[in-house]
Backbone as ProteinMPNN parsed JSONL, in Angstrom:
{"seq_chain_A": "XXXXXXXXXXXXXXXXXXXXXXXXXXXXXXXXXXXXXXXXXXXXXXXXXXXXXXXXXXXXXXXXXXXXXXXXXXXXXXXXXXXXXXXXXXXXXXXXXXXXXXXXXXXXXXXXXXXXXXXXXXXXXXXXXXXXXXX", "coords_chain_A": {"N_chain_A": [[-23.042, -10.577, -10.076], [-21.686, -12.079, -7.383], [-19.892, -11.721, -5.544], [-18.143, -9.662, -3.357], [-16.7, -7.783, -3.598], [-14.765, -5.804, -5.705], [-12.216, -5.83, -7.844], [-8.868, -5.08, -9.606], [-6.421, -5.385, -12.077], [-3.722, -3.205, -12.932], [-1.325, -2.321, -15.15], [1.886, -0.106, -14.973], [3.581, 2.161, -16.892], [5.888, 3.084, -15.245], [8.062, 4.042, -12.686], [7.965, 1.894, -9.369], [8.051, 3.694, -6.476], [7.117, 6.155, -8.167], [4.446, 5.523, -8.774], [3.488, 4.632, -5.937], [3.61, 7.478, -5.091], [1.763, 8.711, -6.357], [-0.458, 7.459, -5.297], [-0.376, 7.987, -2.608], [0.187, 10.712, -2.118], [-1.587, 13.921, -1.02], [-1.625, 15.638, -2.945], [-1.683, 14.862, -5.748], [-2.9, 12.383, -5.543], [-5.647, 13.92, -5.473], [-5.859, 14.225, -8.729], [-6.01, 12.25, -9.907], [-8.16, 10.847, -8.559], [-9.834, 11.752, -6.211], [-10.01, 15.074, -3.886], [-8.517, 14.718, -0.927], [-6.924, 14.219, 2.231], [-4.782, 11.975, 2.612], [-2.405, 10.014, 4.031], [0.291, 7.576, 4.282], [0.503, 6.23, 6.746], [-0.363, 4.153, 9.333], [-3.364, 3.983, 11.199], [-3.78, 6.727, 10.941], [-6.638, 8.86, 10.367], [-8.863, 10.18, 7.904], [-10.342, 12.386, 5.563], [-12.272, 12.006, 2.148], [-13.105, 13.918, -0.386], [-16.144, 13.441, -2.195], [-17.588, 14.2, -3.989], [-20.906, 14.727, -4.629], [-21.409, 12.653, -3.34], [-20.904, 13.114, -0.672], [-18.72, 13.817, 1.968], [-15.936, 11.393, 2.996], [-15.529, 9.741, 5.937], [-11.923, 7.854, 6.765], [-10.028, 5.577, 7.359], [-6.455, 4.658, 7.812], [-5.333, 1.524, 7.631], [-3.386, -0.491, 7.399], [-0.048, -0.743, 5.868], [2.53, -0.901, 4.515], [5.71, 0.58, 3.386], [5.943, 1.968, 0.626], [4.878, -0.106, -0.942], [2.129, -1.112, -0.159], [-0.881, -0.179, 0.731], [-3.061, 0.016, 3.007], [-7.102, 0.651, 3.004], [-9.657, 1.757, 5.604], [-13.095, 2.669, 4.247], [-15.441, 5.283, 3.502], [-16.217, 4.993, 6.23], [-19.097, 4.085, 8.455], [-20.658, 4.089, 6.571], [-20.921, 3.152, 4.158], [-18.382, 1.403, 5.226], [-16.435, 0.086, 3.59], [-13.115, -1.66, 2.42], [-10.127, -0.345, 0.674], [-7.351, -1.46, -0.822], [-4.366, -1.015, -2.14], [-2.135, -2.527, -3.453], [1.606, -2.773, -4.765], [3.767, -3.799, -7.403], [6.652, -4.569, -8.708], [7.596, -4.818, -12.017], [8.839, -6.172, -14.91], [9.663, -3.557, -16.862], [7.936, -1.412, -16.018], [5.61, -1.005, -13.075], [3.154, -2.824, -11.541], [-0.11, -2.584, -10.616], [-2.184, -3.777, -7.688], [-5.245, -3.774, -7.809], [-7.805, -3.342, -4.767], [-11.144, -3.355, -3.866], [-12.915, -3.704, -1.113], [-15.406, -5.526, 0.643], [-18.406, -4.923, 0.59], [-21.555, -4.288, 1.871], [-23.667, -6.703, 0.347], [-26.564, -7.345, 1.152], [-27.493, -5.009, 1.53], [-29.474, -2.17, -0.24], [-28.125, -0.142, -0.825], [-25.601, -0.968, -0.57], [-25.463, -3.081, -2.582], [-25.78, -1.412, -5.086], [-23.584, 0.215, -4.599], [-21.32, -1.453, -5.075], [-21.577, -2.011, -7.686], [-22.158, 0.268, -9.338], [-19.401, 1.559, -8.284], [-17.915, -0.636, -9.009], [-18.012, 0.363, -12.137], [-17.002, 2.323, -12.13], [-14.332, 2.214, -11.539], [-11.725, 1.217, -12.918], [-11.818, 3.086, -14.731], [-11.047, 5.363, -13.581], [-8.524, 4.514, -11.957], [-7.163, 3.949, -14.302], [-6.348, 6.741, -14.9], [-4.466, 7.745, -13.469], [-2.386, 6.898, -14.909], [-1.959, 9.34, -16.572], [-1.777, 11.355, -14.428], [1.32, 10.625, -13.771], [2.701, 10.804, -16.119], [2.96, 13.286, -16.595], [3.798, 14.512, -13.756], [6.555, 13.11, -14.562]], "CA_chain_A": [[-21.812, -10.569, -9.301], [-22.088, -12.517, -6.482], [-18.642, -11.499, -5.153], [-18.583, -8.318, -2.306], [-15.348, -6.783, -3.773], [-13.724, -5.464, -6.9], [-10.337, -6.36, -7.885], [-8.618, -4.917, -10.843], [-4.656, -4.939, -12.362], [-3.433, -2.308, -13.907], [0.254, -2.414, -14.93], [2.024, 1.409, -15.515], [5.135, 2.492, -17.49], [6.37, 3.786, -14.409], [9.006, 3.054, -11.358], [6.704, 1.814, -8.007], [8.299, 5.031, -6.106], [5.975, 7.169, -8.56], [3.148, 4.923, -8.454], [2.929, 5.254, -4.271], [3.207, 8.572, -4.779], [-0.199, 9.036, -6.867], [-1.211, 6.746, -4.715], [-0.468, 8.214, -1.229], [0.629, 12.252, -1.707], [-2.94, 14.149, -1.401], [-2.059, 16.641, -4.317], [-1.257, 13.473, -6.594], [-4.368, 11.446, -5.229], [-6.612, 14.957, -6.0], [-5.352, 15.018, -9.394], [-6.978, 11.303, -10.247], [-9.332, 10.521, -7.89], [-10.154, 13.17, -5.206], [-9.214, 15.457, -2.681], [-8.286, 13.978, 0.728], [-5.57, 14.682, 3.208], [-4.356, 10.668, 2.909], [-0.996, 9.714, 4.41], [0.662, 6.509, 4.468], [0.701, 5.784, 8.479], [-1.327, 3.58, 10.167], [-4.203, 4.732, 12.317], [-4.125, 8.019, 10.397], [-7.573, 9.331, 9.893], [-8.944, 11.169, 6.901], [-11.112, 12.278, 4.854], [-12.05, 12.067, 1.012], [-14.251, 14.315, -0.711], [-16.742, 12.344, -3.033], [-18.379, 15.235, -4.583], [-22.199, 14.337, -4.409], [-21.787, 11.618, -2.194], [-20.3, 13.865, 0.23], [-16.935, 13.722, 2.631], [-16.386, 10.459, 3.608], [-14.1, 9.519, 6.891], [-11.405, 6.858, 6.083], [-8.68, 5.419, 8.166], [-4.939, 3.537, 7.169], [-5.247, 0.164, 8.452], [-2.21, -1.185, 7.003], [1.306, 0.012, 5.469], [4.12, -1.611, 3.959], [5.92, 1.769, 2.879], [6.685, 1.862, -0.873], [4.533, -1.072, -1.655], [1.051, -1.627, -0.222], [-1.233, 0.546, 1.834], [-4.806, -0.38, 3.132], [-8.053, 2.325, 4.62], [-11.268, 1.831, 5.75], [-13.219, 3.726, 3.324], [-16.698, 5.544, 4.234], [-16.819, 4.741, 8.106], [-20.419, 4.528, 9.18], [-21.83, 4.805, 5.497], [-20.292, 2.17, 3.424], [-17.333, 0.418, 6.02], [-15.75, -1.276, 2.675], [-11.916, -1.314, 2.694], [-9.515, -0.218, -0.115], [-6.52, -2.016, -0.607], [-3.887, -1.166, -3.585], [-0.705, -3.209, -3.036], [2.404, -2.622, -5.928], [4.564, -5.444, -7.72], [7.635, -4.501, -9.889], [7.555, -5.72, -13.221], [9.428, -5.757, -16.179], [8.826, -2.08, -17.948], [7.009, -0.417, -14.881], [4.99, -1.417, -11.928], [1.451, -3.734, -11.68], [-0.937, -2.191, -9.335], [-2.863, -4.572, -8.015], [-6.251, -2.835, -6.509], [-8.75, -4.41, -4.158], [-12.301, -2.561, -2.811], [-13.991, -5.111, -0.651], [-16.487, -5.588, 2.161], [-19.541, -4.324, 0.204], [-22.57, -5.567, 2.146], [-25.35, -7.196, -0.293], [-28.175, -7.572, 1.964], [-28.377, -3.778, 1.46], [-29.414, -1.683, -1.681], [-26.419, 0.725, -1.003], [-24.214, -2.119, -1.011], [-25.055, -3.382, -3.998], [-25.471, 0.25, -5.727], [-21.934, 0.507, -4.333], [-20.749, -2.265, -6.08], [-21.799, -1.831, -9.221], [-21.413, 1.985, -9.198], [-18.125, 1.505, -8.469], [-17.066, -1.569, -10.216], [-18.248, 0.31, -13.36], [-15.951, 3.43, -12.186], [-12.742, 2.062, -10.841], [-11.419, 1.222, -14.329], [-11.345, 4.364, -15.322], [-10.161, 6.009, -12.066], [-7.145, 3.913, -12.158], [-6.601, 4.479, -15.656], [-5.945, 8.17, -14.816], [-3.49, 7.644, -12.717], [-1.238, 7.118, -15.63], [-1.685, 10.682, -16.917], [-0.921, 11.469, -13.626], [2.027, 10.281, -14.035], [3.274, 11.865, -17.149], [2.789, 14.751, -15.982], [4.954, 14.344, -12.832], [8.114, 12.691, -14.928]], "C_chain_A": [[-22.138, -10.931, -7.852], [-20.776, -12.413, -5.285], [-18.61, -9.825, -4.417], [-17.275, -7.774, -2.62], [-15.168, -6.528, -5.435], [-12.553, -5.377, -6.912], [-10.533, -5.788, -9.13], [-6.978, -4.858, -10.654], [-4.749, -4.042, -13.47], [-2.048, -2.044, -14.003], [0.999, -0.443, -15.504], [3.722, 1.53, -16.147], [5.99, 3.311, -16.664], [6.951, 2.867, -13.238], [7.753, 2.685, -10.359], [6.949, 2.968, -7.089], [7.101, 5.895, -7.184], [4.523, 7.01, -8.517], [2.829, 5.302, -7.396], [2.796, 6.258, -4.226], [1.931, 9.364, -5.202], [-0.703, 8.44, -6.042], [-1.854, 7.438, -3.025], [-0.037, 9.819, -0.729], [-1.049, 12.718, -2.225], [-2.562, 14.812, -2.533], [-1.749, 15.559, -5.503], [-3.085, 13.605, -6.568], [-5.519, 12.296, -6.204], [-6.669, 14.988, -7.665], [-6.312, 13.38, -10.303], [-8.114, 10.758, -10.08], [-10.517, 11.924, -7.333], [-9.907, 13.353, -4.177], [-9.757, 14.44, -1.217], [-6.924, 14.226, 1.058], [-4.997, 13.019, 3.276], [-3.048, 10.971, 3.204], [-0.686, 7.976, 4.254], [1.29, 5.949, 5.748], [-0.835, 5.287, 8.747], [-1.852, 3.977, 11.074], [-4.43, 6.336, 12.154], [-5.777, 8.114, 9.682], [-8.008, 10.3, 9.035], [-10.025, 11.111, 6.064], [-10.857, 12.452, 2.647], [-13.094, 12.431, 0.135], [-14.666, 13.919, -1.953], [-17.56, 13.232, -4.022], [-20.297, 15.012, -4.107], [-22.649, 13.385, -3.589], [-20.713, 12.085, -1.196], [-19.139, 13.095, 0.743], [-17.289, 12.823, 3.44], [-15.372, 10.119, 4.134], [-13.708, 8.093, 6.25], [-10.251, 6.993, 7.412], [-7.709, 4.222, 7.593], [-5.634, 2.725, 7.907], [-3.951, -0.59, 8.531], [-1.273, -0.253, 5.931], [1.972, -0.656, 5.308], [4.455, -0.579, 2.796], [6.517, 1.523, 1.404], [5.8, 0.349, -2.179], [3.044, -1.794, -1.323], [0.407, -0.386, 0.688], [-2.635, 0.488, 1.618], [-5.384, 0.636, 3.664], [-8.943, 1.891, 4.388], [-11.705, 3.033, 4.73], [-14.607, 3.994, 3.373], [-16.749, 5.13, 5.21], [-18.476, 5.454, 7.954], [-21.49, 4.745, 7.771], [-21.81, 2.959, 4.582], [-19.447, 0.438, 4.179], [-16.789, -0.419, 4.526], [-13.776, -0.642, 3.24], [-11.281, -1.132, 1.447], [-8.329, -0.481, 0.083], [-5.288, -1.684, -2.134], [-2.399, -1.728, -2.785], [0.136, -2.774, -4.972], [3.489, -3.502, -6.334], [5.721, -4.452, -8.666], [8.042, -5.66, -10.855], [8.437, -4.985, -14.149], [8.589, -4.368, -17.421], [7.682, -1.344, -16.833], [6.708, -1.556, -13.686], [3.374, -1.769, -12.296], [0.875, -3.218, -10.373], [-2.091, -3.15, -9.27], [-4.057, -3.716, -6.894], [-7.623, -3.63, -6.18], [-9.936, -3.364, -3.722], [-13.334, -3.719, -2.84], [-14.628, -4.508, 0.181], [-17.895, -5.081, 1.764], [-20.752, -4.907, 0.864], [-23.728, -5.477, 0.85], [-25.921, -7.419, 0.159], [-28.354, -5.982, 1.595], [-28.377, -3.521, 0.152], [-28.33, -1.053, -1.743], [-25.586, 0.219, -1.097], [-24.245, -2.767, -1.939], [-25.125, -1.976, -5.419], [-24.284, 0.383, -5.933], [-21.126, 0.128, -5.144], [-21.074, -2.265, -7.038], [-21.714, -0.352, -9.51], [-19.888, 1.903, -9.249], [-17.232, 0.737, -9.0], [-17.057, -0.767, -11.596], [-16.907, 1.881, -13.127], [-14.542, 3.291, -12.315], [-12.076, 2.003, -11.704], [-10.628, 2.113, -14.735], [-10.826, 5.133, -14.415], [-8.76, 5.922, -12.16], [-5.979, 3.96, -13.479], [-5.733, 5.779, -15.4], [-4.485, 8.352, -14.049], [-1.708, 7.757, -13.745], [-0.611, 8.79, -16.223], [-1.007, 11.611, -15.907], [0.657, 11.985, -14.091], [3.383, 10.671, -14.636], [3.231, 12.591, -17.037], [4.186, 15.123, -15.379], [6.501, 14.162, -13.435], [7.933, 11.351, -14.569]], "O_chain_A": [[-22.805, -10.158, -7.164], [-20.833, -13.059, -4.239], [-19.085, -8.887, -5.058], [-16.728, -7.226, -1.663], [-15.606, -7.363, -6.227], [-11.861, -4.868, -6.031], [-11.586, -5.763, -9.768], [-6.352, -4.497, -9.657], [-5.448, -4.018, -14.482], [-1.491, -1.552, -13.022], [0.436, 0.222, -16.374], [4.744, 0.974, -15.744], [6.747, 4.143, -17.164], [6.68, 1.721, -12.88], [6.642, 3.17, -10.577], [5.856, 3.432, -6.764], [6.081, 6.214, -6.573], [3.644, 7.851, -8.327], [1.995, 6.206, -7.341], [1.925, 6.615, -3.433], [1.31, 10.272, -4.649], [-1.818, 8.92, -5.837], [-2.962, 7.447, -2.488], [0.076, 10.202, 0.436], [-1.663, 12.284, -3.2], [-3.362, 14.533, -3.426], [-1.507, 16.302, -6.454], [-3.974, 14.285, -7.079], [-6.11, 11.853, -7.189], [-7.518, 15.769, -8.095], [-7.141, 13.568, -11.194], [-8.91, 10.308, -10.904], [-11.429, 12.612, -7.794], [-9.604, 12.482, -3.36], [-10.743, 13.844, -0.783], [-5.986, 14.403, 0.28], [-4.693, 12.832, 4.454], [-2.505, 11.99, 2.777], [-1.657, 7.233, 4.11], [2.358, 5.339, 5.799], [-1.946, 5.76, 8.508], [-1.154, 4.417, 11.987], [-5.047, 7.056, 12.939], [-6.061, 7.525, 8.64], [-7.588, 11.426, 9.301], [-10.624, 10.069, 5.8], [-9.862, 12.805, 2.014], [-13.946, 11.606, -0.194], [-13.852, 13.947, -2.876], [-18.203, 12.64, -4.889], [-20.603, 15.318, -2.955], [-23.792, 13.196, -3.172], [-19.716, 11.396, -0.978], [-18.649, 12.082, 0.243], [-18.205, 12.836, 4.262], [-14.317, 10.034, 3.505], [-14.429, 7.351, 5.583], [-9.827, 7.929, 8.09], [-8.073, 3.165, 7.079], [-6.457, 3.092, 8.745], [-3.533, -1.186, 9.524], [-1.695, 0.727, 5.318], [2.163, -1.349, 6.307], [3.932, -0.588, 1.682], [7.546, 0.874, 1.218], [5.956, 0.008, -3.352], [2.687, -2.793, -1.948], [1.181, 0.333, 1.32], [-3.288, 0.744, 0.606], [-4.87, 1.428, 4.454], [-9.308, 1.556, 3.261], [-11.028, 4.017, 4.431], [-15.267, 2.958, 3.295], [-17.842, 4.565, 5.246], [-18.916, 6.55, 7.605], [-22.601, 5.275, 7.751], [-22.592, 2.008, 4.573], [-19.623, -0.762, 3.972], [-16.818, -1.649, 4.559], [-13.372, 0.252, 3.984], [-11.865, -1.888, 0.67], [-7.839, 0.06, 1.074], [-5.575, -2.279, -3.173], [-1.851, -1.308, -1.766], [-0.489, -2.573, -6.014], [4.162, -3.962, -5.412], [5.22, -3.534, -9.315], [8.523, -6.783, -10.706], [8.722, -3.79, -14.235], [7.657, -4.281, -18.221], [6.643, -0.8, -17.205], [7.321, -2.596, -13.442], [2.622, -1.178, -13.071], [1.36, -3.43, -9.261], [-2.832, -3.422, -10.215], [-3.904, -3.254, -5.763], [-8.317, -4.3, -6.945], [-9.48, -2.39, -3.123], [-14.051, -4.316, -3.643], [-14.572, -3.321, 0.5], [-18.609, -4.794, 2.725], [-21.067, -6.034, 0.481], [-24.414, -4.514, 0.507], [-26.412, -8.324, -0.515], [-29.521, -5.684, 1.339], [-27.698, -4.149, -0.66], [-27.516, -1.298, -2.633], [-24.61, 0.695, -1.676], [-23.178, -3.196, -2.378], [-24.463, -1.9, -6.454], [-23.768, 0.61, -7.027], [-20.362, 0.803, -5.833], [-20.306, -3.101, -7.514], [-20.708, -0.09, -10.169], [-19.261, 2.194, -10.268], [-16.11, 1.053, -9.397], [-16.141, -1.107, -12.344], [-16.124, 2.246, -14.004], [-13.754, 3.978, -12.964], [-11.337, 2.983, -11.613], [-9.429, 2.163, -15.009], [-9.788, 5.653, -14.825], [-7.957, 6.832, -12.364], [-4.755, 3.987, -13.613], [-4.536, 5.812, -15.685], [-3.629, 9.201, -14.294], [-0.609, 8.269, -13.534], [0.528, 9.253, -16.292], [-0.082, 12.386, -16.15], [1.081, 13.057, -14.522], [4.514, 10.819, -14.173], [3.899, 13.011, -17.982], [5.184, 15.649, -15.872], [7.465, 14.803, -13.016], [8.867, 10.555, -14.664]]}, "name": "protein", "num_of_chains": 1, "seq": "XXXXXXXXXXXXXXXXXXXXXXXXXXXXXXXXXXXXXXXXXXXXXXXXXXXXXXXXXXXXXXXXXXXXXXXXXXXXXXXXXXXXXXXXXXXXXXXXXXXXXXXXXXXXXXXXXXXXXXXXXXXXXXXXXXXXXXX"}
């Protein structure tokens, strides 16, 4: 993989209102991923605890409320950015999710990327159970 990001779609049997909200309410987020205080405002700083790869600061960068929202993700460890933007489709919503900026000159940056390409998958998956849960 000669490519410094991971991209994946994942389409859900759900409105895009419920989607953002796994996406961007922390007790949601906690419930697929992991805890963090995230918001959906720009220039909001936060963290997101990684379990073994400890609490890692993150900041919004970008917002378009209901339908995209960007964050720096590890400041000072990592610097990649996470990007999930949301499409309405016929029979739910297509999440389309981006984690770029990985540097390959280092080992942690390619660790990163492949560590986490092999995770995200399934991360995102969860989200649906989420989901059902909620309504």
């Amino acid at each position: 993989m000669t490519e410094n990001a991971i991209r994946l779609e994942r389409t859900f049997p759900h409105p895009k209102e419920s989607v953002w909200a796994a996406l961007t309410t922390p007790e949601l987020l906690a419930r697929w991923w992991t805890p963090g205080d995230i918001a959906p405002v720009v220039g909001h700083r936060f963290t997101l605890d990684m379990g073994g790869w400890g609490v890692q600061q993150c900041e919004v960068l970008t917002v378009e409320p209901g339908t995209s929202i960007s964050f720096l993700f590890a400041e000072g460890v990592l610097d990649t950015s996470i990007t999930w933007t949301l499409e309405t489709v016929d029979g739910g919503t297509t999440l389309h999710f981006e984690h770029a900026g990985f540097r390959l000159d280092t080992p942690m940056g390619q660790q990163a990327l492949h560590g986490m390409g092999n995770g995200w998958p399934g991360l995102i998956a969860r989200i649906d159970q989420v989901l059902v849960n909620v309504g």
